[in-house]
DSSP file (Angstrom, degrees, kcal/mol; ACC not computed):
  #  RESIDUE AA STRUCTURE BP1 BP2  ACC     N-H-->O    O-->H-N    N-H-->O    O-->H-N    TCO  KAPPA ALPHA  PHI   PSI    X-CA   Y-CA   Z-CA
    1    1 A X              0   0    0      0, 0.0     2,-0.5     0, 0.0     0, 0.0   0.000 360.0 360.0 360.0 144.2  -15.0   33.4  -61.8
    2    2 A X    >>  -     0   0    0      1,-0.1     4,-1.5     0, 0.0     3,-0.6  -0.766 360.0-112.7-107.4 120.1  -18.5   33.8  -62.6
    3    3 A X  H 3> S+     0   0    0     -2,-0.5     4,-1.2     1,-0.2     3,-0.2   0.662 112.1  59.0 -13.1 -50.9  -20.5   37.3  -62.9
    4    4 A X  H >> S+     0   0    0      1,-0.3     3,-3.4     2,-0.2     4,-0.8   0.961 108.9  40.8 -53.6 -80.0  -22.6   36.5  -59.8
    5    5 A X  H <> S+     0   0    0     -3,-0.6     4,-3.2     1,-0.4     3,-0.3   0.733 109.3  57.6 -68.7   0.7  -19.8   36.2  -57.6
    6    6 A X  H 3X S+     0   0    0     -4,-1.5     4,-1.2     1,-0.2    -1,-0.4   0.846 107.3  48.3 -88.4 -18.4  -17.7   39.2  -59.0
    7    7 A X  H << S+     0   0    0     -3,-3.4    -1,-0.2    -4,-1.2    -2,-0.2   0.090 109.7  54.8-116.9  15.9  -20.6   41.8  -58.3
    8    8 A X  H  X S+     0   0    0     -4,-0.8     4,-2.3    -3,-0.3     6,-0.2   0.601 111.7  46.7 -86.6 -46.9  -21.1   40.3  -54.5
    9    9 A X  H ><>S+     0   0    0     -4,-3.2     3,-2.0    -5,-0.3     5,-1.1   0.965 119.4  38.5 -46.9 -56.6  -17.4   40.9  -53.9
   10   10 A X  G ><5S+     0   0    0     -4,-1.2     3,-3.2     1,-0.3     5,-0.3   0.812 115.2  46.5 -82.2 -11.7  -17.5   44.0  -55.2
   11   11 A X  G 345S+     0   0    0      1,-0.3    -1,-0.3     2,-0.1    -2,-0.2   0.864 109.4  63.7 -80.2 -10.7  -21.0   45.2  -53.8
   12   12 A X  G <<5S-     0   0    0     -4,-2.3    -1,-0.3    -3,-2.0    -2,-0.2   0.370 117.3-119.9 -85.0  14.3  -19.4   43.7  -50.6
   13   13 A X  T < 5S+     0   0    0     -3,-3.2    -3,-0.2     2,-0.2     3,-0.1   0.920  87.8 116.3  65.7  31.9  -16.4   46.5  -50.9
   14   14 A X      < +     0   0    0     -5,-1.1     2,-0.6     1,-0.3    -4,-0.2   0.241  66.9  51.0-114.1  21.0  -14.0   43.3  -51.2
   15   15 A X  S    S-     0   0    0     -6,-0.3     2,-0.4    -5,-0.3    -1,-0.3  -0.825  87.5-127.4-157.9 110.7  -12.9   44.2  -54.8
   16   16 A X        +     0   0    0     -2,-0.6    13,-0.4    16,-0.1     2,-0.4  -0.412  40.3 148.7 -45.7 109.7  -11.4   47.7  -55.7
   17   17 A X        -     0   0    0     -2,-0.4     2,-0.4    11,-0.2    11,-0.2  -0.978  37.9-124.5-168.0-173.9  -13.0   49.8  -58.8
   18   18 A X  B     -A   27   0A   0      9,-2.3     9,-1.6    -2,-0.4     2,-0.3  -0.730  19.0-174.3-122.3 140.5  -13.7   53.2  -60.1
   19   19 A X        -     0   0    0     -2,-0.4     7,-0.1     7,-0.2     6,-0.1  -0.684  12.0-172.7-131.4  85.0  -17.0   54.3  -61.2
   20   20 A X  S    S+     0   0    0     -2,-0.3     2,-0.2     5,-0.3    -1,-0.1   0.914  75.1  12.1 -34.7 -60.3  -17.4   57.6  -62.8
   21   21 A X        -     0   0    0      4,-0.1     0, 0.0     1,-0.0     0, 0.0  -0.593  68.1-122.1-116.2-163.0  -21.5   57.7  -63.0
   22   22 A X  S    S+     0   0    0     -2,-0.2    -2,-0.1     1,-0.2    -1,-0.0   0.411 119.5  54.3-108.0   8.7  -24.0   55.5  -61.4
   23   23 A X  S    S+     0   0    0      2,-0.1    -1,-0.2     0, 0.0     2,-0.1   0.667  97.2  93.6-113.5 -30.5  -25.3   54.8  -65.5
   24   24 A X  S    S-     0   0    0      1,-0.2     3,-0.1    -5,-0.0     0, 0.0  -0.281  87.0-108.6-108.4 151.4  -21.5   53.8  -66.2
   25   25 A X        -     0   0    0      1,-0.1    -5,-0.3    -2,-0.1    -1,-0.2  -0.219  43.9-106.7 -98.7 147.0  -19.9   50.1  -66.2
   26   26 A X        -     0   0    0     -7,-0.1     2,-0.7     1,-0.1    -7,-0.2  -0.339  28.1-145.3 -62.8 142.6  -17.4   49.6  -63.0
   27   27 A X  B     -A   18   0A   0     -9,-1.6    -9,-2.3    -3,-0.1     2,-0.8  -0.902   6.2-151.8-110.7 104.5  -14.1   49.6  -64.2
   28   28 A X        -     0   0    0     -2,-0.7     2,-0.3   -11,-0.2   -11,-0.2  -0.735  25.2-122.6 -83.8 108.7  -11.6   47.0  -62.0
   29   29 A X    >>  -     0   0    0     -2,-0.8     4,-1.7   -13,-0.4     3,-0.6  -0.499  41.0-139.8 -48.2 105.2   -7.3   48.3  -61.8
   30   30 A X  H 3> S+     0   0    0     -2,-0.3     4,-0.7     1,-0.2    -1,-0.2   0.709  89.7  55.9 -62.1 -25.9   -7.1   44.7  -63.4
   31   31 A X  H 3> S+     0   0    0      1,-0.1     4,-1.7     3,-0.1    -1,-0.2   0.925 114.8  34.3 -83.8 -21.0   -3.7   43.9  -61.2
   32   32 A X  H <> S+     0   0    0     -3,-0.6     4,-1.3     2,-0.2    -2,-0.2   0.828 117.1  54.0 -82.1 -21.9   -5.2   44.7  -57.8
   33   33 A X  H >X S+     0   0    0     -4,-1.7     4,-2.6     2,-0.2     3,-2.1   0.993 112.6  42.6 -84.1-100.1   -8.5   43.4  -58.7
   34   34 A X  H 3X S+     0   0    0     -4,-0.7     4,-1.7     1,-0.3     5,-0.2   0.639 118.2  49.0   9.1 -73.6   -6.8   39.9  -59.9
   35   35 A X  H 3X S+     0   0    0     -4,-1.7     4,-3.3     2,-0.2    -1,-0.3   0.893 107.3  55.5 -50.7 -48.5   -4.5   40.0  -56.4
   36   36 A X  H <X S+     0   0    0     -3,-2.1     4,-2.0    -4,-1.3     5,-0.4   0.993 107.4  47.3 -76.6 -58.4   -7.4   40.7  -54.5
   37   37 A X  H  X S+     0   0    0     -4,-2.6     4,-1.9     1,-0.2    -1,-0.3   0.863 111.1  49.7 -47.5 -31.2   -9.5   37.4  -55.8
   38   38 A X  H  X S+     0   0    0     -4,-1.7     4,-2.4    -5,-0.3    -2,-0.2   0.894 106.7  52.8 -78.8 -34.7   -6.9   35.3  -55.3
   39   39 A X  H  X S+     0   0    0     -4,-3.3     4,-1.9    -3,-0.3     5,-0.3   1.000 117.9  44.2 -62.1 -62.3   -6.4   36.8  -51.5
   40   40 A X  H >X S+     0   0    0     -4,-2.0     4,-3.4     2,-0.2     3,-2.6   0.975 115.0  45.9 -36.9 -65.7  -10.4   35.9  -51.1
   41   41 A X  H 3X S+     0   0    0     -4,-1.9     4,-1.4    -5,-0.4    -1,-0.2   0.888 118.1  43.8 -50.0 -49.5  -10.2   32.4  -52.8
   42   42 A X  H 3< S+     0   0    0     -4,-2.4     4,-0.5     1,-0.2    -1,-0.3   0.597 113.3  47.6-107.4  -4.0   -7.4   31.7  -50.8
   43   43 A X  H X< S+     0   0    0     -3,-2.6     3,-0.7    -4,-1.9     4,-0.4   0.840 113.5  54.2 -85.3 -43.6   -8.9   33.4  -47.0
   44   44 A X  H 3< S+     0   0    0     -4,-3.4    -2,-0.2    -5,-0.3     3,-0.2   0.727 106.0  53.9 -94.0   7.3  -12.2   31.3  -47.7
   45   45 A X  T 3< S+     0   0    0     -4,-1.4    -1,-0.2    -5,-0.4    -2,-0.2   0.750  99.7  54.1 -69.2 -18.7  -10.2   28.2  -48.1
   46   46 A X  S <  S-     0   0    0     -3,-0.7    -2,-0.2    -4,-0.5    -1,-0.2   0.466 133.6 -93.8 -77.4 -19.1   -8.6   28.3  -45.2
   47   47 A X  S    S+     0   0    0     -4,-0.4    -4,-0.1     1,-0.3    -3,-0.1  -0.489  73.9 139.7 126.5 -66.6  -12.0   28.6  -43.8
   48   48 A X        -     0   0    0     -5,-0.3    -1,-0.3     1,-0.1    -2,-0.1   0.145  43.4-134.9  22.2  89.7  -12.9   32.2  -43.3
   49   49 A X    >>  -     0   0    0      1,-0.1     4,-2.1     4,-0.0     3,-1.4   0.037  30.5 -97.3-114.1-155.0  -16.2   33.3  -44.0
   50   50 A X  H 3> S+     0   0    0      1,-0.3     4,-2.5     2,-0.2     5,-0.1   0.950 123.8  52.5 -64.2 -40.0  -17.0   36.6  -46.1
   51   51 A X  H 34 S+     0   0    0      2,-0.2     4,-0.3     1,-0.2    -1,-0.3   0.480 120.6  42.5 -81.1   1.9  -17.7   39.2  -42.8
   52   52 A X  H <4 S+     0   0    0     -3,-1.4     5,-0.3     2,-0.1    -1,-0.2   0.760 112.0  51.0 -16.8 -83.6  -13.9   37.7  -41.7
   53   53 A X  H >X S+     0   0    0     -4,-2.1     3,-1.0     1,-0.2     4,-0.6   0.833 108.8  48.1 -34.7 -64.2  -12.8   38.0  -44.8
   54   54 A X  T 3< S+     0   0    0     -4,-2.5    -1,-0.2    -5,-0.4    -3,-0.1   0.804 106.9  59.0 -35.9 -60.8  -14.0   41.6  -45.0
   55   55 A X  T 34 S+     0   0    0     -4,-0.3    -1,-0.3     2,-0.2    -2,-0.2  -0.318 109.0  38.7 -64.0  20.1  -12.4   42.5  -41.7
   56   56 A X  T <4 S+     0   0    0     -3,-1.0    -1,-0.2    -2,-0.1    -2,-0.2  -0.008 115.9  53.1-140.2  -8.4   -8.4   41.4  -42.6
   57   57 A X  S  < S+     0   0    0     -4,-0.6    -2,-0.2    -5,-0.3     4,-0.2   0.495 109.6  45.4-102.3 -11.0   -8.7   42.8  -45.9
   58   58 A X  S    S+     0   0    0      2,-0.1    -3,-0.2     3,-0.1     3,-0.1   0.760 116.4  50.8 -92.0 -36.2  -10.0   46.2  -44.2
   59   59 A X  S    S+     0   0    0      1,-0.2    -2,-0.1     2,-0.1    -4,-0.1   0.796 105.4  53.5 -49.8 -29.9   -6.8   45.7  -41.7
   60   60 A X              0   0    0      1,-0.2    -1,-0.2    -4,-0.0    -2,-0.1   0.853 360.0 360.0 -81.9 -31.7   -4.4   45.2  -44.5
   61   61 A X              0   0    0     -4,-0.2    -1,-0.2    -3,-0.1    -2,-0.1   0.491 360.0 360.0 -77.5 360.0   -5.5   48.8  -46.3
């Protein structure tokens, strides 16, 4: 997966991580992180597009 699209999930609240300061590098829990792209990859194959997406991954928490 390519930098671009990893800092859209997350600035789109679709990928969990912890950020101590606002100077300090995002940290991802590497198994939910990992789970959670493959639940994306596999919602916008099915067709699904990211404000969808967003919305059954906010049901599911």
């Amino acid at each position: 997966m390519r930098y671009g699209t990893l800092k859209f999930y997350t600035e789109s609240n679709l990928i969990p991580f912890e950020q101590l300061d606002e100077n300090v590098t995002r940290r991802y829990p590497r198994e939910a992180a990992v789970e959670r792209v493959e639940t994306i990859k596999s919602l916008k194959k099915s067709g699904l597009s990211i404000a969808e997406i967003r919305k059954k991954i906010a049901k599911q928490s």
